[in-house]
N, CA and C atoms of all chains as a GROMACS GRO file, in nm:
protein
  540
    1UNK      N    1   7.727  16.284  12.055
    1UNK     CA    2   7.630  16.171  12.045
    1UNK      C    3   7.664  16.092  11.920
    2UNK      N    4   7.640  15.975  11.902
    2UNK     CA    5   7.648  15.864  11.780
    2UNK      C    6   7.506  15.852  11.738
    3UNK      N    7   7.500  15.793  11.637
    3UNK     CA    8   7.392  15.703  11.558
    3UNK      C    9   7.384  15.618  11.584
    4UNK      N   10   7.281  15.490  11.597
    4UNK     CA   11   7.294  15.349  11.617
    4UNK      C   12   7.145  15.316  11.614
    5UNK      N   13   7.201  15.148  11.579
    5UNK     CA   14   7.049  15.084  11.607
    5UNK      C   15   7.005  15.007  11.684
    6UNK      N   16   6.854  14.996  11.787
    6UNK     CA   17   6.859  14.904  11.825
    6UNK      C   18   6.874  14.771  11.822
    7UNK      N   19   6.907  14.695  11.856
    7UNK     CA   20   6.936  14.562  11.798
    7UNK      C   21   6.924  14.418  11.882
    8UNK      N   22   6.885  14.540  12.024
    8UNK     CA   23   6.827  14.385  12.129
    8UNK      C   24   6.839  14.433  12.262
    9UNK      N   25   6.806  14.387  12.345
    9UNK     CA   26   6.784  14.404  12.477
    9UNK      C   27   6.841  14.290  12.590
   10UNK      N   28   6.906  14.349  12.670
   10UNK     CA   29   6.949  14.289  12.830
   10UNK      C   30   6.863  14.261  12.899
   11UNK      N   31   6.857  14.158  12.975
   11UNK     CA   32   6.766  14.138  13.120
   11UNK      C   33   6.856  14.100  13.212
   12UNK      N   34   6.901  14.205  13.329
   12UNK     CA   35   6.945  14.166  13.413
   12UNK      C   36   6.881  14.169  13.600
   13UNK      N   37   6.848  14.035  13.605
   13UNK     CA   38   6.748  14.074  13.746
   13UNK      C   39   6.887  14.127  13.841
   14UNK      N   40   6.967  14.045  13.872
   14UNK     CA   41   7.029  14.091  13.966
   14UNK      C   42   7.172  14.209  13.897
   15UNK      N   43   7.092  14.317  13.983
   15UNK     CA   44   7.205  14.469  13.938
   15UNK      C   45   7.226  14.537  13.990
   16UNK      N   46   7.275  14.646  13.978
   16UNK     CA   47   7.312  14.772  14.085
   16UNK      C   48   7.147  14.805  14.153
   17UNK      N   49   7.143  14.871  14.210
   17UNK     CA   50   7.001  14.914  14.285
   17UNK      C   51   6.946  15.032  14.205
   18UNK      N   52   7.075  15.101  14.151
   18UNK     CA   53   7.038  15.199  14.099
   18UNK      C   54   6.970  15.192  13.978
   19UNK      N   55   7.030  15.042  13.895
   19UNK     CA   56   6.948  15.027  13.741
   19UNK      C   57   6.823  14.974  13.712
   20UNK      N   58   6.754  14.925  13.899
   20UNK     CA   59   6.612  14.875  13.834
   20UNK      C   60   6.532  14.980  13.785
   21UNK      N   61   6.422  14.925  13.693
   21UNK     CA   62   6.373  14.995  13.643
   21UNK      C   63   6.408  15.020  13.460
   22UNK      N   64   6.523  15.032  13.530
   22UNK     CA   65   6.610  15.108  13.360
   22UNK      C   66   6.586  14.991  13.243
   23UNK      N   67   6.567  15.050  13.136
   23UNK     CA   68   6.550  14.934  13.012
   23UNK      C   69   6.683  14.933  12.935
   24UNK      N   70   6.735  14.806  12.961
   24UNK     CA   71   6.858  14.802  12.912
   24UNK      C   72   6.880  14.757  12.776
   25UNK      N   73   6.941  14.812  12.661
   25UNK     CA   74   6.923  14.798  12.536
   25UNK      C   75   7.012  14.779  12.471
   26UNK      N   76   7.068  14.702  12.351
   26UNK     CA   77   7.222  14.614  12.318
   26UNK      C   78   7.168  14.785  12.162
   27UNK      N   79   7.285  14.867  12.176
   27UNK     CA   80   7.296  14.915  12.027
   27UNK      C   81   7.424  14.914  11.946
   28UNK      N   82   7.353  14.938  11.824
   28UNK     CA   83   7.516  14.905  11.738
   28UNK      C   84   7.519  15.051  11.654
   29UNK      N   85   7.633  15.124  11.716
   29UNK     CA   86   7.711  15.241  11.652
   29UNK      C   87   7.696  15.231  11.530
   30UNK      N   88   7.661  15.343  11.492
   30UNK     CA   89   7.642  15.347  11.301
   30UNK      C   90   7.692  15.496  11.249
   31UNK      N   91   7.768  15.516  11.145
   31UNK     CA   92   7.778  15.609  11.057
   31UNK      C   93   7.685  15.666  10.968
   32UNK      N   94   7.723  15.789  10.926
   32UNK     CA   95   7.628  15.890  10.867
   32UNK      C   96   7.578  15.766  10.731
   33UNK      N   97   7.651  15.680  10.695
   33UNK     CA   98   7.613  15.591  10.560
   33UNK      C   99   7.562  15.469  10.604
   34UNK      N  100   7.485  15.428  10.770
   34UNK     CA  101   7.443  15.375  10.772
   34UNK      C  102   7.527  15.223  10.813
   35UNK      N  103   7.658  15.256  10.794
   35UNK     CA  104   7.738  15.125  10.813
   35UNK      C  105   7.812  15.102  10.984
   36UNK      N  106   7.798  15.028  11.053
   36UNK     CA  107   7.850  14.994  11.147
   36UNK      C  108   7.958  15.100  11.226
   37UNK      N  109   8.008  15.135  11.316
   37UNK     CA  110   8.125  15.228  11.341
   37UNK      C  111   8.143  15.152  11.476
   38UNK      N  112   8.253  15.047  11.479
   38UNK     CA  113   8.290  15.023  11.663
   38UNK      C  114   8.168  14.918  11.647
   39UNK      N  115   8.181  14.846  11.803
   39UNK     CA  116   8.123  14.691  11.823
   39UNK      C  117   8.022  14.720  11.891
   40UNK      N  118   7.891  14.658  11.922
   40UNK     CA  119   7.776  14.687  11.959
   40UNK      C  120   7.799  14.734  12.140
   41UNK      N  121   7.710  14.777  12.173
   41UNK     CA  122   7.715  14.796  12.330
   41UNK      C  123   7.594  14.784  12.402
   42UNK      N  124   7.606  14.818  12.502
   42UNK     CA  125   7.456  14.832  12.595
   42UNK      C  126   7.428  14.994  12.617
   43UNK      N  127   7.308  15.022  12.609
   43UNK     CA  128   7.281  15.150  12.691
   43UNK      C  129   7.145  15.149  12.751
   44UNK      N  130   7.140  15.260  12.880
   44UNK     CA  131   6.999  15.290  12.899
   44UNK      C  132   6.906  15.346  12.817
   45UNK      N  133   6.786  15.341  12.831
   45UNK     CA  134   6.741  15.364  12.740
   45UNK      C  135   6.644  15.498  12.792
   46UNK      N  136   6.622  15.644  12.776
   46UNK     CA  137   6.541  15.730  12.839
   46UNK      C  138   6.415  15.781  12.744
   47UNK      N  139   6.404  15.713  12.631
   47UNK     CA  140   6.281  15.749  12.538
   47UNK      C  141   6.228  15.669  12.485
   48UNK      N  142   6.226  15.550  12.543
   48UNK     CA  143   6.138  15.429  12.475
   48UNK      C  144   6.138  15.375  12.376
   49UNK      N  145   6.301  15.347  12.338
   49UNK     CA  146   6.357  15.327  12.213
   49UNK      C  147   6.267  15.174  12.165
   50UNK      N  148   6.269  15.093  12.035
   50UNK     CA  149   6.212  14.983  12.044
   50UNK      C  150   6.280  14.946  11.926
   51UNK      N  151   6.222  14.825  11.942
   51UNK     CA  152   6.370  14.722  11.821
   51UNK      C  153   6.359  14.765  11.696
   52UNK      N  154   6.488  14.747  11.669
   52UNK     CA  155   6.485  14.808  11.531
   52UNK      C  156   6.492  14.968  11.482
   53UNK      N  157   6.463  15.042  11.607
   53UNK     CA  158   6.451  15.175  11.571
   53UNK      C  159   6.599  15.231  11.546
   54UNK      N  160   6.599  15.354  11.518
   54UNK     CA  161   6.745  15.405  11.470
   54UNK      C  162   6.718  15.548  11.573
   55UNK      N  163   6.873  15.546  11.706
   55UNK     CA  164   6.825  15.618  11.741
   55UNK      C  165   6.947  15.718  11.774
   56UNK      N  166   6.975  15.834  11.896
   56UNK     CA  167   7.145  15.858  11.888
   56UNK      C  168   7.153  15.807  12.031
   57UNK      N  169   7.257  15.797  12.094
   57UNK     CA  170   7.300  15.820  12.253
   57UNK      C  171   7.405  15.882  12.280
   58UNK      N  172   7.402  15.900  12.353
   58UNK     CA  173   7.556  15.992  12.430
   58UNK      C  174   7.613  15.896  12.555
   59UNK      N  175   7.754  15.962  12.543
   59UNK     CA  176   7.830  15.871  12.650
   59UNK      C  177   7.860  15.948  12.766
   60UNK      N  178   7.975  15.879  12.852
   60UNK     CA  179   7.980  15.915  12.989
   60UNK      C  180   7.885  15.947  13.082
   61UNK      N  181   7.951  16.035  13.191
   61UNK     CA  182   7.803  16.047  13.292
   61UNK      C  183   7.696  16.067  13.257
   62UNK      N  184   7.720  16.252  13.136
   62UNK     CA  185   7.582  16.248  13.094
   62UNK      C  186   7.500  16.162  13.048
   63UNK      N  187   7.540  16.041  13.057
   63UNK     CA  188   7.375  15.938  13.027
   63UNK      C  189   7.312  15.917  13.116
   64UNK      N  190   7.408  15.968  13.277
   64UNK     CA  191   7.283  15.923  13.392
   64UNK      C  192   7.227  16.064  13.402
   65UNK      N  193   7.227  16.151  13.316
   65UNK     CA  194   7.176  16.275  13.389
   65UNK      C  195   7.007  16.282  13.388
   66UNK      N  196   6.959  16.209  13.231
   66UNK     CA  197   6.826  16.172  13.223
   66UNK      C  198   6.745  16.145  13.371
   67UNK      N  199   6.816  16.050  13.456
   67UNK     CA  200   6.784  16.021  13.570
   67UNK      C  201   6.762  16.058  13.666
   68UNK      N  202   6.842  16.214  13.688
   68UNK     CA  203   6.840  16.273  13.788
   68UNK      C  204   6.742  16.320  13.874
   69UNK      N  205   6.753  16.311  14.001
   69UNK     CA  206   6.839  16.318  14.096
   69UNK      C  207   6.914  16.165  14.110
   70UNK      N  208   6.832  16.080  14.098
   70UNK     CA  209   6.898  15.936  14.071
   70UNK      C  210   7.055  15.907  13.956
   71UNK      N  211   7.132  15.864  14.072
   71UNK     CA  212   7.285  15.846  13.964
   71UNK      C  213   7.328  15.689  13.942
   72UNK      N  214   7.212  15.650  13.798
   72UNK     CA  215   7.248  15.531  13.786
   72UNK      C  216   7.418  15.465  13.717
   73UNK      N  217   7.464  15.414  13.795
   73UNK     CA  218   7.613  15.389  13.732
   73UNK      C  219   7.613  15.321  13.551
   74UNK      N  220   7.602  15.392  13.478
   74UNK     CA  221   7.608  15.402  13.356
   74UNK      C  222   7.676  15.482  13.257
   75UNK      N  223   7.724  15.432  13.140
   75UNK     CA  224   7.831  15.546  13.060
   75UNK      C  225   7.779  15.559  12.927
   76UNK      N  226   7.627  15.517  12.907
   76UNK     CA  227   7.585  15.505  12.735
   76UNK      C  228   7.423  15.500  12.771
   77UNK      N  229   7.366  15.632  12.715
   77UNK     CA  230   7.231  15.624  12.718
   77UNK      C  231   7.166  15.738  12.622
   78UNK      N  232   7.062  15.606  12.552
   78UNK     CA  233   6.978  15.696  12.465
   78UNK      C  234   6.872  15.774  12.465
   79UNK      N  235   6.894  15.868  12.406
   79UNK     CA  236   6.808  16.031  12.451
   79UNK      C  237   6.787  16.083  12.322
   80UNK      N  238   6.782  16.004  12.256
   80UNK     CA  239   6.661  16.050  12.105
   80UNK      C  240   6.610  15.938  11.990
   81UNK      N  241   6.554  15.949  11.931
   81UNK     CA  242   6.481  15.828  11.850
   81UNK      C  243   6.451  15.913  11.694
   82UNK      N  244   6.570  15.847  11.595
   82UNK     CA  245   6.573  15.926  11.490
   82UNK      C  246   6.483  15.924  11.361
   83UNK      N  247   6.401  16.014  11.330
   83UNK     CA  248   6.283  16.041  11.216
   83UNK      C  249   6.369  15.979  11.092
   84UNK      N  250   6.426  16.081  11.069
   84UNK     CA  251   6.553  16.056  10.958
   84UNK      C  252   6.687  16.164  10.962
   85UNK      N  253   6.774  16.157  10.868
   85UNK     CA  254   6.903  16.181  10.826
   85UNK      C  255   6.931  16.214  10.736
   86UNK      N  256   6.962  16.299  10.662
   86UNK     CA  257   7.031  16.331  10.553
   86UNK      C  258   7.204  16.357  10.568
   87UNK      N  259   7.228  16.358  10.444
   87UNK     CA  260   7.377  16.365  10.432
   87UNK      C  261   7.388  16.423  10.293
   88UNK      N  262   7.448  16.559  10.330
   88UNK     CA  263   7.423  16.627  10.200
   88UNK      C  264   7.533  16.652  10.117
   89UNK      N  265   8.952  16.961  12.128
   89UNK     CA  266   8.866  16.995  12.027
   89UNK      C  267   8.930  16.943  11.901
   90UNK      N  268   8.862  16.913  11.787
   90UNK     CA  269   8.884  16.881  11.677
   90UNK      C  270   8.810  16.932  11.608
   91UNK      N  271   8.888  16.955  11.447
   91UNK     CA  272   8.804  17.007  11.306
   91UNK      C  273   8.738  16.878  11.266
   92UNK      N  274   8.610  16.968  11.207
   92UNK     CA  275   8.537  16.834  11.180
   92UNK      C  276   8.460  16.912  11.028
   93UNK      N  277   8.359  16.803  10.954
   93UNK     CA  278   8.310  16.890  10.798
   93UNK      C  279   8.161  16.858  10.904
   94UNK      N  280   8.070  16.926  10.858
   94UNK     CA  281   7.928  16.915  10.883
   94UNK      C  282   7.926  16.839  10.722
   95UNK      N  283   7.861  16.760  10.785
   95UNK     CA  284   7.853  16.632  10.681
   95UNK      C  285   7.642  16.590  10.630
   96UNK      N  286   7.567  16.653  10.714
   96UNK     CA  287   7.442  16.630  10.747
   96UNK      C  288   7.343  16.694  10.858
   97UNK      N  289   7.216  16.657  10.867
   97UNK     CA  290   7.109  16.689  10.982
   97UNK      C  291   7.050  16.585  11.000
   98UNK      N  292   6.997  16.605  11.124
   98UNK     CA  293   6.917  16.489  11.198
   98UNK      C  294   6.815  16.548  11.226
   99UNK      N  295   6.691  16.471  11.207
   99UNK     CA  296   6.539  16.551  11.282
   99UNK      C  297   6.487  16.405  11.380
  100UNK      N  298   6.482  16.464  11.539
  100UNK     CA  299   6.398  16.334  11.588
  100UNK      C  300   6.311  16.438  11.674
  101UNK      N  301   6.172  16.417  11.624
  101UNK     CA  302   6.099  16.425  11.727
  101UNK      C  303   6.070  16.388  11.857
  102UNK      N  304   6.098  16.308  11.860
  102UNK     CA  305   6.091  16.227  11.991
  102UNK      C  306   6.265  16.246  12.096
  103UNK      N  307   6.251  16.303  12.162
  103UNK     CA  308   6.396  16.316  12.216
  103UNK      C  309   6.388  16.321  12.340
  104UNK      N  310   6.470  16.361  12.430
  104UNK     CA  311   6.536  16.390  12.568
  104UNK      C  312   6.484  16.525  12.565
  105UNK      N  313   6.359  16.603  12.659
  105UNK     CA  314   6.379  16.732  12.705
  105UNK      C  315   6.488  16.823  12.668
  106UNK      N  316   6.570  16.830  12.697
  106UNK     CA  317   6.692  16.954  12.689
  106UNK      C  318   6.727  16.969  12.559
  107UNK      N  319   6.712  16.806  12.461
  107UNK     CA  320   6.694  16.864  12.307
  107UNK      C  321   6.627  16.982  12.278
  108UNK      N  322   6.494  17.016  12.324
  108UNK     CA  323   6.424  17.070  12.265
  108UNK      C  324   6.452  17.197  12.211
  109UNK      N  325   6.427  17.208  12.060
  109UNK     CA  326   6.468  17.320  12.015
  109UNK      C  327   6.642  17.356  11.966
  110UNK      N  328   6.722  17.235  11.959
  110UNK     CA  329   6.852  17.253  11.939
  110UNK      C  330   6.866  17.149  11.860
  111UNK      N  331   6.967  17.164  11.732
  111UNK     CA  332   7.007  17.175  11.638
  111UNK      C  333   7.074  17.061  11.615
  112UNK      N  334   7.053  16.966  11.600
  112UNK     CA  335   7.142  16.832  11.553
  112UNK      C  336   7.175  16.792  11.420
  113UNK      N  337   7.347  16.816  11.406
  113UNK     CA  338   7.394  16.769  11.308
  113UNK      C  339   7.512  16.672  11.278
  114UNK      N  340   7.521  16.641  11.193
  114UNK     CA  341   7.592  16.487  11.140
  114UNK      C  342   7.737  16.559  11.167
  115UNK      N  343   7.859  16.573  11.225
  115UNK     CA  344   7.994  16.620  11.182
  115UNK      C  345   8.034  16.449  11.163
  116UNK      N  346   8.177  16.503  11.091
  116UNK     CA  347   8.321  16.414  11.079
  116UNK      C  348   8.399  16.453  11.097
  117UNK      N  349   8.472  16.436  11.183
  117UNK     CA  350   8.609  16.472  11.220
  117UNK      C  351   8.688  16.468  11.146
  118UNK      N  352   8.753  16.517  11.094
  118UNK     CA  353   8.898  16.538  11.038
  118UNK      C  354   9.064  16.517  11.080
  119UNK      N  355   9.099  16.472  10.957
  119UNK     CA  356   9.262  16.446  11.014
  119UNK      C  357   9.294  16.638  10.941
  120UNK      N  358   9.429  16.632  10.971
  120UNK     CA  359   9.522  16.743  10.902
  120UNK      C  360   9.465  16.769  10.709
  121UNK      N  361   9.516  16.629  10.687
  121UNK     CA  362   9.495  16.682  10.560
  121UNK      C  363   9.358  16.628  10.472
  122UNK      N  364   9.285  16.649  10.621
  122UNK     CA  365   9.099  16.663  10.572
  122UNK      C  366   9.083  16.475  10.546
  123UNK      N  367   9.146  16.405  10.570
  123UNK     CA  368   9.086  16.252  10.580
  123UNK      C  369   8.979  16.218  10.685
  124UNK      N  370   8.874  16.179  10.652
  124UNK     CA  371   8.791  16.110  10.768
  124UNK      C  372   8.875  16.069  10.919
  125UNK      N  373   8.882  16.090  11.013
  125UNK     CA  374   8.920  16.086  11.136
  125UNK      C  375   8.826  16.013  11.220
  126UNK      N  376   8.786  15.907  11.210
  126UNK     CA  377   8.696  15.787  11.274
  126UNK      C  378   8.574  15.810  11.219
  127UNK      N  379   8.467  15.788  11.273
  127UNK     CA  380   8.350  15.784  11.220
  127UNK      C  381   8.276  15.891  11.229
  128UNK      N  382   8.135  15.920  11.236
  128UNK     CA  383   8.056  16.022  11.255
  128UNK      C  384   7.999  16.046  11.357
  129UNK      N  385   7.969  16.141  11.387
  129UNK     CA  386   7.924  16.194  11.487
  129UNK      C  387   7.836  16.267  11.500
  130UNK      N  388   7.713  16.303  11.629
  130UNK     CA  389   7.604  16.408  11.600
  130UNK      C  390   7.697  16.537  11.728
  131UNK      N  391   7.653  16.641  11.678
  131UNK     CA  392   7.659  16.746  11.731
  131UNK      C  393   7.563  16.848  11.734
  132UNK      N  394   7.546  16.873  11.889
  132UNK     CA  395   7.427  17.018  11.930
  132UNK      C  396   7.504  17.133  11.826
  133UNK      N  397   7.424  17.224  11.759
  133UNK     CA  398   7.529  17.319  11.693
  133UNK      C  399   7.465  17.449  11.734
  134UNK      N  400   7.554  17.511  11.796
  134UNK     CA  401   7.571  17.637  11.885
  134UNK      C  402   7.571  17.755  11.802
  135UNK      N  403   7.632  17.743  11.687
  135UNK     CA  404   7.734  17.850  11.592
  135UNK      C  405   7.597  17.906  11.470
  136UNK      N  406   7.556  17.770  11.461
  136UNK     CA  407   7.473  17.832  11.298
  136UNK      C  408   7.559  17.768  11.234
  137UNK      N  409   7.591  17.631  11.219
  137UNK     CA  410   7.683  17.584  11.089
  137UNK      C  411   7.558  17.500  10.987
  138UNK      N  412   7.601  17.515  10.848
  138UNK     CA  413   7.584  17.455  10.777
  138UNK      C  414   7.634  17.338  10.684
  139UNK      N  415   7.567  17.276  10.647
  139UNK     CA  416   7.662  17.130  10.595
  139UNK      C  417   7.769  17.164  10.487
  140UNK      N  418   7.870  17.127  10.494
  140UNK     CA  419   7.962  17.134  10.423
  140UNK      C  420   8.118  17.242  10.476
  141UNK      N  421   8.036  17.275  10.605
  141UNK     CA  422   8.141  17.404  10.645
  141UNK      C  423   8.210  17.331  10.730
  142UNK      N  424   8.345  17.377  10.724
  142UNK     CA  425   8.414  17.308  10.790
  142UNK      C  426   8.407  17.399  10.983
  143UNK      N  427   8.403  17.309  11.074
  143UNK     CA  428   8.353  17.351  11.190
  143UNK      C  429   8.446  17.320  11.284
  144UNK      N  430   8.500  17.375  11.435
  144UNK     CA  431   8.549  17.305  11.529
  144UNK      C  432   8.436  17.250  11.653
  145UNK      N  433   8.469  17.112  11.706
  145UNK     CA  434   8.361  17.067  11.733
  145UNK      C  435   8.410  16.990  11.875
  146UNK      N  436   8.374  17.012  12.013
  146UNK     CA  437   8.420  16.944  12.129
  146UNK      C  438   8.328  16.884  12.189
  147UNK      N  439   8.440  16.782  12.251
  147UNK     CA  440   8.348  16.631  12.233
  147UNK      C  441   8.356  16.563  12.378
  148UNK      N  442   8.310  16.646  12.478
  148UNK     CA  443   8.330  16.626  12.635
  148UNK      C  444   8.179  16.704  12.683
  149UNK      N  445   8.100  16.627  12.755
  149UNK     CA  446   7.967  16.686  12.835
  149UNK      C  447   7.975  16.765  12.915
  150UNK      N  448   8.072  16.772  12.999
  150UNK     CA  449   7.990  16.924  13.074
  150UNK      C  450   8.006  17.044  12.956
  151UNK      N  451   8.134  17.024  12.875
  151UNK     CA  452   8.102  17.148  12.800
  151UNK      C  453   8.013  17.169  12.656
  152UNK      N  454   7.997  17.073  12.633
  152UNK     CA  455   7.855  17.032  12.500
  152UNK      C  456   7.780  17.086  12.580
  153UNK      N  457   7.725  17.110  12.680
  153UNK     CA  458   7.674  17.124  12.788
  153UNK      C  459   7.618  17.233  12.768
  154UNK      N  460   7.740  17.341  12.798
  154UNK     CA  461   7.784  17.472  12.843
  154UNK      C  462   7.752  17.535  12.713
  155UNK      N  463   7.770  17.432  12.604
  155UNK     CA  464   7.788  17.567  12.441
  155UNK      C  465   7.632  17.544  12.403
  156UNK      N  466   7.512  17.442  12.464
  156UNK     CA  467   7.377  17.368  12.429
  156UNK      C  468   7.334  17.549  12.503
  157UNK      N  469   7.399  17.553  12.648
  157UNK     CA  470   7.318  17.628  12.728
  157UNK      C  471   7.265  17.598  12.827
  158UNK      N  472   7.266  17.420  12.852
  158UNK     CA  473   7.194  17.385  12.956
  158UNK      C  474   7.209  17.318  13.050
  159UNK      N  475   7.167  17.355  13.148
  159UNK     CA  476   7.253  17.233  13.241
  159UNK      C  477   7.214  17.067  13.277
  160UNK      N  478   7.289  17.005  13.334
  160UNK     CA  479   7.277  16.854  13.282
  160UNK      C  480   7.223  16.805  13.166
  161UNK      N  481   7.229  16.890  13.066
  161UNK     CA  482   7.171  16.846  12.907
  161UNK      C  483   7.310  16.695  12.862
  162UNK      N  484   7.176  16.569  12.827
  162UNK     CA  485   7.248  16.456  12.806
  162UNK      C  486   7.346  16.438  12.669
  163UNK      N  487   7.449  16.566  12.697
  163UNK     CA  488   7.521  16.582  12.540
  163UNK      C  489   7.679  16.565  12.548
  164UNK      N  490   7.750  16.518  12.436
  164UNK     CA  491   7.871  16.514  12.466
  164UNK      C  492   7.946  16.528  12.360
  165UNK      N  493   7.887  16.616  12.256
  165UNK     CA  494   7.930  16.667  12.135
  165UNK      C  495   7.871  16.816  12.094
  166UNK      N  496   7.958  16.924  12.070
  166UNK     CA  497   7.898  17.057  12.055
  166UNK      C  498   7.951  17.085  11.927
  167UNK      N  499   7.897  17.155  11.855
  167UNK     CA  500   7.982  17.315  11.736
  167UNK      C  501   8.016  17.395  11.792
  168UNK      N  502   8.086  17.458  11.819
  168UNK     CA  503   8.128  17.586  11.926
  168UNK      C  504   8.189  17.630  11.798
  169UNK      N  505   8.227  17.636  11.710
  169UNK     CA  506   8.309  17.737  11.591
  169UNK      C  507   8.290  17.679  11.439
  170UNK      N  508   8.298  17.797  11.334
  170UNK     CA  509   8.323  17.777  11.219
  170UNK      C  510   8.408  17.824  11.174
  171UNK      N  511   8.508  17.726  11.115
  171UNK     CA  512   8.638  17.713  11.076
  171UNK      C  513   8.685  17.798  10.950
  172UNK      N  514   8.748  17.915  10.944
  172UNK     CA  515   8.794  17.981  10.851
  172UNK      C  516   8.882  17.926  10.784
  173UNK      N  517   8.996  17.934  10.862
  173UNK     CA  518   9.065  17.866  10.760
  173UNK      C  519   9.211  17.798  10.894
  174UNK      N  520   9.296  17.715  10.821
  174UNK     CA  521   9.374  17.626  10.946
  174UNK      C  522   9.524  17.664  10.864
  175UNK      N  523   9.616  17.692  10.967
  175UNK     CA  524   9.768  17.714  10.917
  175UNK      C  525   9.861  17.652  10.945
  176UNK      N  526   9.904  17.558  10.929
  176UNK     CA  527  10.021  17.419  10.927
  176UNK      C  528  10.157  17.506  10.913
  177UNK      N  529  10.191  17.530  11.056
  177UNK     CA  530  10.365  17.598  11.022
  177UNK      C  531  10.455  17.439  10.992
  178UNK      N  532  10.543  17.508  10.856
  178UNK     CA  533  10.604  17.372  10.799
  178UNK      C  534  10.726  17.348  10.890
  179UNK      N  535  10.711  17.293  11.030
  179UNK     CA  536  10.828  17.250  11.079
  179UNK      C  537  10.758  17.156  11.137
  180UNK      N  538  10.711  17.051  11.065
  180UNK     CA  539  10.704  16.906  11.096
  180UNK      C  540  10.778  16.823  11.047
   0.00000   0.00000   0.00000
């Protein structure tokens, strides 16, 4: 999983069948120091992430697994919403 | 798999089910001669590592998966080992 922040949101009416519903969310990869890592992306979102929050996601299939039995075609989805971090 | 340093912890309350109760920490991957190797990363940690130990750490979901314990758990980074020590035979 990565770090990242939210930083904005997609609206796409017309999509796979499988992604209505899904809240689609623009995040930007971040390092343990808080600085950027790699170019922003989209992911689903499975915990009600909200702007600005700092949260992790994971890639590949397992991001549609949140979904299951439903296999939404997706490769980036967030599945935690971070309190805080240390770096010791 | 790659060596990585446990670099940190993460606490989120709020998570994905299959979190629950497992161990999230900050690794960095490592080059050979211990340089940062891209950026950071969280990892489920299986082993009992602590920050600063150097750890081996695999970075593919079904088996983050497999070392979490759970199945379809939304993970794609594990600790599966703590790194004693690494031996570079000099025929490079």
């Amino acid at each position: 999983m990565q770090l990242a922040r939210v930083i904005g949101e997609v609206v796409a009416t017309r999509k796979d069948e499988n992604l209505t519903g899904l809240a689609l969310l623009l995040v930007q990869p971040l390092n343990a120091d808080r600085q950027p890592a790699g170019r922003p992306l989209v992911a689903v979102d499975a915990v009600g992430a909200g702007r600005g929050e700092y949260v992790f996601f994971v890639r590949g299939k397992e991001a549609s697994f949140p979904y299951y039995p439903a296999e939404p075609p997706v490769d980036a989805g967030i599945v935690g919403i971070v309190d805080h971090w240390d770096v010791g | 798999m790659l060596i990585a340093r446990v670099v940190g912890n993460v606490v989120a309350t709020q998570k994905h089910r299959k979190f629950e109760g497992a161990k999230l920490m900050l690794v960095q991957p490592l080059n050979l001669d211990e340089t940062p190797r891209g950026g950071t990363l969280l990892a489920v940690d299986g082993v009992g590592a602590g920050v600063s130990e150097k750890v081996l750490i695999v970075l593919e979901g079904r088996a983050a998966g497999e070392a979490l314990g759970r199945k379809a758990a939304p993970v794609d980074a594990a600790i599966v080992g703590i790194v004693d020590s690494v031996d570079l035979y000099a025929i490079l």
